[in-house]
C-alpha positions as CSV (number, residue, x, y, z in Angstrom):
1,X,25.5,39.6,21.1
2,X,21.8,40.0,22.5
3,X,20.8,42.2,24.8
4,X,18.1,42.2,27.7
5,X,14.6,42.3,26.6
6,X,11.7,42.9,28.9
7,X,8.5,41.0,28.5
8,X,5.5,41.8,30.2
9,X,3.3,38.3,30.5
10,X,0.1,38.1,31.1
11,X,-2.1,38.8,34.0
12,X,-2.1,35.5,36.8
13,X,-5.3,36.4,38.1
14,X,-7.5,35.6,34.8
15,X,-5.8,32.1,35.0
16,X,-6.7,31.9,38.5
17,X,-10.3,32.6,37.7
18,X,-10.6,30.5,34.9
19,X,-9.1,26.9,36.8
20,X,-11.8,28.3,39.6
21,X,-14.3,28.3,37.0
22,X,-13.3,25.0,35.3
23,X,-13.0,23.2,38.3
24,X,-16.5,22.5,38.8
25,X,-17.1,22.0,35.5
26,X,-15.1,19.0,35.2
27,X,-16.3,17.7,38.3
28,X,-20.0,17.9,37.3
29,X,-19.0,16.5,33.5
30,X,-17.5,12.9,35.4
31,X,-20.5,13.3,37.4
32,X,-23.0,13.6,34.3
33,X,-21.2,10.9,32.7
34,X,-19.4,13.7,30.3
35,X,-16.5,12.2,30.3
36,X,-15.2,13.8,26.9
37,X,-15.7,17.0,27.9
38,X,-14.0,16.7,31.4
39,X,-11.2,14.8,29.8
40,X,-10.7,17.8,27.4
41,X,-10.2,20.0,29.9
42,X,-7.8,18.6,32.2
43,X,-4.8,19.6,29.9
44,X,-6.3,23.0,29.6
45,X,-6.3,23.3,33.4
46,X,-2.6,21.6,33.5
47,X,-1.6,23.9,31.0
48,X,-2.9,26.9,33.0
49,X,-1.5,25.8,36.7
50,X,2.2,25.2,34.8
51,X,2.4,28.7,33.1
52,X,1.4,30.3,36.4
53,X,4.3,32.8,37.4
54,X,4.7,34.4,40.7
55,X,7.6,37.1,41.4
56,X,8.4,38.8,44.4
57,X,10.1,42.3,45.0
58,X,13.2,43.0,43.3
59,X,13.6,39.5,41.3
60,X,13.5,38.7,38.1
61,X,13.1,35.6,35.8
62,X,14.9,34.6,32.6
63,X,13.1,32.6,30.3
64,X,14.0,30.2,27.5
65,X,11.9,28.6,24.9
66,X,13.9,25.4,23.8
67,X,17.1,27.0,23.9
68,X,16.3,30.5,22.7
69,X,16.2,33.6,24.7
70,X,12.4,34.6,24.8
71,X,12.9,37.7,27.6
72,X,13.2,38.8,31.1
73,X,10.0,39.5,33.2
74,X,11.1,42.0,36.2
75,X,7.7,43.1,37.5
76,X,6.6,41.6,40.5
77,X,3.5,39.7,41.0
78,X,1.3,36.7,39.9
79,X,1.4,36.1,36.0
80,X,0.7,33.5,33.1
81,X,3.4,32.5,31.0
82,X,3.7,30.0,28.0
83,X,4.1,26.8,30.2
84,X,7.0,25.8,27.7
85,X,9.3,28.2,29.2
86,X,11.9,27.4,30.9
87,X,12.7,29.6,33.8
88,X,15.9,31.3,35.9
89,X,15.2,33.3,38.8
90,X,17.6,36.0,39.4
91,X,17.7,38.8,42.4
92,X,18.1,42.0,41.2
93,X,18.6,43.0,45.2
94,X,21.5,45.1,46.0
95,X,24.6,42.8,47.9
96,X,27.8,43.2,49.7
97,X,30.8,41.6,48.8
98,X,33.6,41.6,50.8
99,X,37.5,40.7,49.3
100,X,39.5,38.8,51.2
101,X,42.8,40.9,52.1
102,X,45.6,40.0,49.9
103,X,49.0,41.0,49.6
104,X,50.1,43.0,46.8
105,X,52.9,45.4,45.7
106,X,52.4,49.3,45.4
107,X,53.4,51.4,43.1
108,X,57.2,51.8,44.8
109,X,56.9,48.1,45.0
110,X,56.2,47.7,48.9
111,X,54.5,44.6,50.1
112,X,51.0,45.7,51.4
113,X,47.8,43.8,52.7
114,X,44.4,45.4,51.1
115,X,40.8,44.4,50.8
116,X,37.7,46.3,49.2
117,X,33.7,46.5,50.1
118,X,31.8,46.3,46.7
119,X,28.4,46.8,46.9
120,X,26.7,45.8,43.2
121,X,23.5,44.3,41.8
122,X,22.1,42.7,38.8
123,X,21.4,45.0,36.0
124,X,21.3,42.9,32.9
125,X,20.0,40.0,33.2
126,X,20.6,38.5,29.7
127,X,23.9,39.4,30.4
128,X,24.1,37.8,34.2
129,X,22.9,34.4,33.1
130,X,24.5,33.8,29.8
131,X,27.9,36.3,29.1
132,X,29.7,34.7,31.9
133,X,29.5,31.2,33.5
134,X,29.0,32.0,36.9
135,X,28.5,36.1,37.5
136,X,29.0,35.5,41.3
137,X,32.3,33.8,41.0
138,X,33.3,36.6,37.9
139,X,32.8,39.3,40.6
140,X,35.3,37.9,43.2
141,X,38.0,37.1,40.7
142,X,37.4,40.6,39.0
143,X,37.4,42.4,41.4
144,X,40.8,40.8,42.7
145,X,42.0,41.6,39.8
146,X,41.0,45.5,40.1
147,X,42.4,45.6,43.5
148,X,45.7,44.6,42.0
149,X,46.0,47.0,39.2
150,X,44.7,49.9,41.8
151,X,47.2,49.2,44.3
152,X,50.3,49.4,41.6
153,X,49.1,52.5,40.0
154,X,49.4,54.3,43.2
155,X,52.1,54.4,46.4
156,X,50.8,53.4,49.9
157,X,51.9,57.2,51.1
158,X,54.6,60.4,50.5
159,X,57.4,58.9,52.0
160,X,58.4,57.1,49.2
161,X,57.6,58.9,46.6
162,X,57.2,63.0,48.2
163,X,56.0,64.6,44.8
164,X,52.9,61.8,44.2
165,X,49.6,63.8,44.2
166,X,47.3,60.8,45.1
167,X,48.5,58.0,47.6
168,X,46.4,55.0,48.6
169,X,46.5,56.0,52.3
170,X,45.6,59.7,52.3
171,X,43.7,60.1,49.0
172,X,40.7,57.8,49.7
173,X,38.3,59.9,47.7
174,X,40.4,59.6,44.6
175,X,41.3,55.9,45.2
176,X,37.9,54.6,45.4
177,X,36.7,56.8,42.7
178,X,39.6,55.0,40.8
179,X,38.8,51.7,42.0
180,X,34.7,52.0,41.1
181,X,35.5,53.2,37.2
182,X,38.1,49.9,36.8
183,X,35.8,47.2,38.7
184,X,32.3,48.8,37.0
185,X,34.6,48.4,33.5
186,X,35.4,45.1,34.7
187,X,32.0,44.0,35.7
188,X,30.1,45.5,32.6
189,X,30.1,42.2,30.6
190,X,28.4,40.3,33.3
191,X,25.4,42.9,33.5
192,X,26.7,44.0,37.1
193,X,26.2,47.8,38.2
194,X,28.6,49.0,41.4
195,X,26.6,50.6,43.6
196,X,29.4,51.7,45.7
197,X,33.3,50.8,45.8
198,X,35.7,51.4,48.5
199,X,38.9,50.2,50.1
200,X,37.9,48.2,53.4
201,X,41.0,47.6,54.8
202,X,44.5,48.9,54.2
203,X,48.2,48.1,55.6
204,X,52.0,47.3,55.0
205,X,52.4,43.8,54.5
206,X,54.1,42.6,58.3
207,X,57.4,41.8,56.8
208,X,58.3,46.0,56.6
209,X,55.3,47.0,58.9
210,X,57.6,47.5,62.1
211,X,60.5,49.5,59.4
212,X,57.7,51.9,58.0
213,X,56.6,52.3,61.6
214,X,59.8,53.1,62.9
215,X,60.5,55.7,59.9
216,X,57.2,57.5,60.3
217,X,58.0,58.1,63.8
218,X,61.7,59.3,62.8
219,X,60.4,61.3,60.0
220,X,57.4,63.0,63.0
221,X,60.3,63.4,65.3
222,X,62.2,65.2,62.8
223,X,59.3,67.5,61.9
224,X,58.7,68.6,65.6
225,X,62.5,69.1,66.1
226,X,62.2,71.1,63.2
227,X,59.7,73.3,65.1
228,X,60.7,74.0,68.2
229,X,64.3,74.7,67.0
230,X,62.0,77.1,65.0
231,X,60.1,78.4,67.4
232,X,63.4,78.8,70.0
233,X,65.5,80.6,67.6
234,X,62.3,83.2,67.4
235,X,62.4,83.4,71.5
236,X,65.9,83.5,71.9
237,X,66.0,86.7,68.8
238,X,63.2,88.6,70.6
239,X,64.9,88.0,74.4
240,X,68.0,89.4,73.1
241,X,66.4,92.2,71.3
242,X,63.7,93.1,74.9
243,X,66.9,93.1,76.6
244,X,68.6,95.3,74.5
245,X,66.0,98.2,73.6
246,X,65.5,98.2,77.6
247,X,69.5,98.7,78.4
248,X,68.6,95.8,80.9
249,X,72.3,94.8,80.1
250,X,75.0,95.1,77.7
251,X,76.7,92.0,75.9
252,X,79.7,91.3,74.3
253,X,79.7,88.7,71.7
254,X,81.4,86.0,73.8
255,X,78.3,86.9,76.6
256,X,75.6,86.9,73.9
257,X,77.2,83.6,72.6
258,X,76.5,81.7,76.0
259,X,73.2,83.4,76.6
260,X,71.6,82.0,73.3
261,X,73.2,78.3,73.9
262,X,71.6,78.2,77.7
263,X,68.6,79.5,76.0
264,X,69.0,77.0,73.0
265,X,68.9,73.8,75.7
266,X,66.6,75.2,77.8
267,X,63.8,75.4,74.8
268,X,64.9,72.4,72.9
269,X,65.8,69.6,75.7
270,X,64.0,66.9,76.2
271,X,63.7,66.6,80.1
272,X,63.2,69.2,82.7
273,X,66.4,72.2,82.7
274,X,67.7,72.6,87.1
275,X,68.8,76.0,87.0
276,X,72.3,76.0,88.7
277,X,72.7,79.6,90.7
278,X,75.8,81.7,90.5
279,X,76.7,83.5,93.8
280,X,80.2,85.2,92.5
281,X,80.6,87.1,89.3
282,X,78.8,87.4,86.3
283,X,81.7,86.2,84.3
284,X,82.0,82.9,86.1
């Protein structure tokens, strides 16, 4: 297998000055009746306007002598090349690609919708125009491809699976870091650096959407029961022990009993307690 070779051609402007300084010539040789010499050199002035080269900022052209790889000119500029060349203009220019959002299965086998924002250029331009048949098309089903192998090596969160150290919608460092080593592996043969690769968009597939929805909120209910049952059981413990170190009143373990479950539903109901007032005895 080749590999890129950089050519530096020659300077454009001498060819410029030279058809400028034939020009006339010729003219005054037809005019002079010389026609052998102006006949000579017309092909010489063809010769120079075809293997004129012009570049612009961050392109590149491939060129090919009868079928032969003869080198990659990346400057930018006016040149003269051997008019026998045949030439492929590349942009080296840094693009955006955008994937489409497809549905895939995590690593718990849930149905999810994903898409990803590669942002790549031409490096290797031997490479770009003649290790794969179309590098534009290559990068699309590539990095498809990547996408798919990410988003099984990984579950969409804990829930699932509670002891997995890097999920695909908490971890995002880690998961693009992941996802720019497999799609720069992927694109290497195509000459194709990543600049930068990233998930762009990220959700369960709608089929289970509303389910995972519904548990998430179950499991966040769950986990702020948890804490104000905490967080009562604390109150209720230093009420009873306030009351006790002041001698504010004594309770027998049927009256302690009822205290701490009034207490209990005051601190963890839902809606607004109505105090009900006793006017007889304490023990009613």
């Amino acid at each position: 297998m080749k590999n890129e070779k950089i050519i530096t051609p020659y300077n454009g402007y001498i060819a410029i000055a030279l058809l400028i300084f034939m020009t006339p010539i010729i003219i005054f040789s037809f005019n002079e009746n010389n026609i052998i010499l102006g006949i000579a050199l017309i092909p010489v002035t063809i010769i120079l306007i075809k293997g004129l080269l012009i570049i612009s900022p961050n392109n590149s052209v491939v060129l090919l002598l009868f079928g032969n790889y003869a080198g990659s000119v990346k400057q930018n500029g006016l040149f003269w090349i051997n008019p026998l060349y045949s030439r492929t203009t590349l942009s080296l220019r840094a693009r955006n690609f955008e994937s489409e959002k497809i549905k895939v299965n995590d690593k718990m086998g849930n149905p999810i919708l994903i898409s990803v924002i590669l942002v790549w250029r031409v490096k290797d331009t031997f490479k770009s125009t003649f290790e794969v048949d179309n590098y534009e098309n290559f990068i699309k089903i590539q990095t498809d491809s990547a996408v798919r192998k990410l988003a099984g090596s990984f579950p969409y969160d804990h829930f699932e699976d509670e002891k997995a150290t890097v999920t695909l919608s908490t971890n995002f460092d880690d998961v693009n870091k992941a996802l720019e080593l497999e799609v720069t592996e992927r694109l290497e043969i195509a000459g194709i650096e990543v600049i930068e690769s990233r998930i762009g968009y990220l959700a369960y597939a709608p089929e289970i959407a509303h389910s995972m929805l519904r548990r998430q909120q179950a499991s966040a209910v769950v986990a702020a029961r948890h804490k104000i049952v905490e967080g009562a059981v604390g109150m209720v413990e230093s009420a009873l022990k306030l009351l006790a170190d002041k001698n504010i009143i004594e309770f027998d373990e049927d009256k302690k009993a009822a205290m701490v479950s009034n207490l209990m539903v005051v601190l963890c109901g839902d809606s607004e307690t109505k105090p009900v007032i006793n006017t007889g005895t304490l023990n009613q």
